[in-house]
C-alpha positions as CSV (number, residue, x, y, z in Angstrom):
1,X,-34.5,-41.1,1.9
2,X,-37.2,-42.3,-0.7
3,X,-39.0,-45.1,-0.1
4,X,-39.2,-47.7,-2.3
5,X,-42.6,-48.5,-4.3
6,X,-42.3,-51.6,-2.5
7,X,-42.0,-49.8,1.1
8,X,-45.3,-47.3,-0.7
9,X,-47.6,-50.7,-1.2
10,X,-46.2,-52.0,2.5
11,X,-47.8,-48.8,3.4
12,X,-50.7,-48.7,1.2
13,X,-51.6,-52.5,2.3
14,X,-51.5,-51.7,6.2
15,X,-54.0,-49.3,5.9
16,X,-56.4,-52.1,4.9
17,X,-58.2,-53.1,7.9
18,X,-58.6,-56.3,6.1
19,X,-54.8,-57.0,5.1
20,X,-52.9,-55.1,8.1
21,X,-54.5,-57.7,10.4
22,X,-52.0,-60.2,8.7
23,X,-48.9,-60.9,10.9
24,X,-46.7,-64.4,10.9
25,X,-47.5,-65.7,14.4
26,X,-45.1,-67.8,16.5
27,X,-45.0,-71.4,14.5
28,X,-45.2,-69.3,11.0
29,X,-41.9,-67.7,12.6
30,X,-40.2,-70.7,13.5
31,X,-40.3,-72.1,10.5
32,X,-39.0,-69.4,9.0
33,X,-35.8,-69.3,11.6
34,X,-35.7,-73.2,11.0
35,X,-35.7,-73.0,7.2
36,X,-34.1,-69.4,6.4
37,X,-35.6,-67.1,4.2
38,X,-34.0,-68.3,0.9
39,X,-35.8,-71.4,1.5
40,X,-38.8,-69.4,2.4
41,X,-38.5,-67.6,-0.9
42,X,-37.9,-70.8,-3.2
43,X,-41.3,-72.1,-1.8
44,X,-42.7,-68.8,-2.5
45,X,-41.3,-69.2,-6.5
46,X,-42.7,-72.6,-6.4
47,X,-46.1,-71.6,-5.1
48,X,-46.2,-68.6,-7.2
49,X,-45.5,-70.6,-10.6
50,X,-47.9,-73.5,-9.7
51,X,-50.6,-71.6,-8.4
52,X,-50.9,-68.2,-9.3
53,X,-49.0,-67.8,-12.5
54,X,-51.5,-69.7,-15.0
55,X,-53.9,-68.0,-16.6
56,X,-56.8,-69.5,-15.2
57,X,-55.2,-71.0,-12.1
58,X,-57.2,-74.1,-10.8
59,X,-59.5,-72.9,-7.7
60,X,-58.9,-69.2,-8.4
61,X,-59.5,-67.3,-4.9
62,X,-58.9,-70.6,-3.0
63,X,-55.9,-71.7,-4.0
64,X,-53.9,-69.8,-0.7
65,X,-54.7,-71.3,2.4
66,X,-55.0,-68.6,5.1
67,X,-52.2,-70.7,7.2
68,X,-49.6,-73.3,7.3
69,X,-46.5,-71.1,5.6
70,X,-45.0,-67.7,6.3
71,X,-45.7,-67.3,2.5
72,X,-49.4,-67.9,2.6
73,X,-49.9,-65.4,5.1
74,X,-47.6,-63.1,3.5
75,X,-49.8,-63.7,0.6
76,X,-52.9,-62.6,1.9
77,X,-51.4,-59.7,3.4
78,X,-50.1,-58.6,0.4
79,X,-53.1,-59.5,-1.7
80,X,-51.2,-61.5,-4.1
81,X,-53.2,-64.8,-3.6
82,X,-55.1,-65.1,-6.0
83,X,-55.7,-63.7,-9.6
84,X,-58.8,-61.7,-8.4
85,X,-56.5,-59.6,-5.6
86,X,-53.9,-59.0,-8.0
87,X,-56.0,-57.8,-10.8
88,X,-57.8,-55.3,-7.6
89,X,-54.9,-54.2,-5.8
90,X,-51.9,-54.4,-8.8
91,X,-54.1,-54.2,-12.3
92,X,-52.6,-57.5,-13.4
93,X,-54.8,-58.9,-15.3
94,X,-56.8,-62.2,-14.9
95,X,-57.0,-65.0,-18.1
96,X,-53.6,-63.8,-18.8
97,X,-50.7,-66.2,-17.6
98,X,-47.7,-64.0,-15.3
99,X,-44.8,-62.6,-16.7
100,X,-41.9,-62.9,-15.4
101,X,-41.6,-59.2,-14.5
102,X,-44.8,-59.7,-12.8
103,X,-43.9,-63.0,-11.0
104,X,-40.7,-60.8,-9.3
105,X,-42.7,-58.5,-8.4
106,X,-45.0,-60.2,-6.5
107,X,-42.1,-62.7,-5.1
108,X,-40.8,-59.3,-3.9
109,X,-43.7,-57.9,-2.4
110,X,-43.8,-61.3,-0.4
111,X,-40.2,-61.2,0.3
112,X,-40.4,-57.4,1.8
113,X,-44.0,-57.9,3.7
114,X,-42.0,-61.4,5.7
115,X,-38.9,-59.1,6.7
116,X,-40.9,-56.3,7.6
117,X,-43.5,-58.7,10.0
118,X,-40.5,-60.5,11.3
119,X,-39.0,-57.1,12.2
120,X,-41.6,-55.8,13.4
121,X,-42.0,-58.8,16.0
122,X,-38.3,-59.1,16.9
123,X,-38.7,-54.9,18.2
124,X,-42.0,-55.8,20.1
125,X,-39.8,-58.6,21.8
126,X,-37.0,-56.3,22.7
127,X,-39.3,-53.4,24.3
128,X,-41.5,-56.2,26.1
């Protein structure tokens, strides 16, 4: 099987010693469990729009805090927090508000780093 350009940035990302260090720890986790992912991914499209999609988004590379939701960490490790990472890692450019091609892809990106973490996490349980 192929893997997905998603599966290829997954890949590309954890060999960032800066990003792989990301992980969803156990209240980050919770929350998810508690809430779902679909309500996961709605905050995600809500944080995306309001802070990330503008074209000169207010406190560009500090608008993500480093905690708090499974989607901010899954922001940083995805480096899709702010406009400066994306332009780096994705060449989407800043001073240009996101399309809505780019807004999926980056909701995607999210969506695949939280279920691949989570995965991840539930294995380590089972062999521990």
């Amino acid at each position: 099987m192929v893997p997905s350009s998603t599966e290829l940035i997954l890949d590309r990302l954890n060999h960032s010693k800066f990003r792989s260090r990301f992980t969803l720890h156990e209240k980050e986790r919770k929350y998810l469990i508690d809430k779902g992912l679909d309500k996961i991914i709605e905050h995600a499209t809500d944080f995306i729009n309001q802070r990330l999609a503008p074209a000169f988004p207010k406190n560009d590379r500090k608008q993500t805090p480093w905690k708090g939701h499974p989607v901010f960490i899954a922001q940083h490790a995805t480096a899709t927090c702010c406009r400066s990472c994306l332009e780096k890692w994705y060449n989407i450019q800043k001073g240009q508000a996101l399309t809505q091609t780019e807004k999926d892809f980056i909701l995607d990106l999210i969506k695949a780093w939280i279920k691949r973490d989570y995965q991840t996490h539930q294995s380590v349980k089972k062999h521990s």
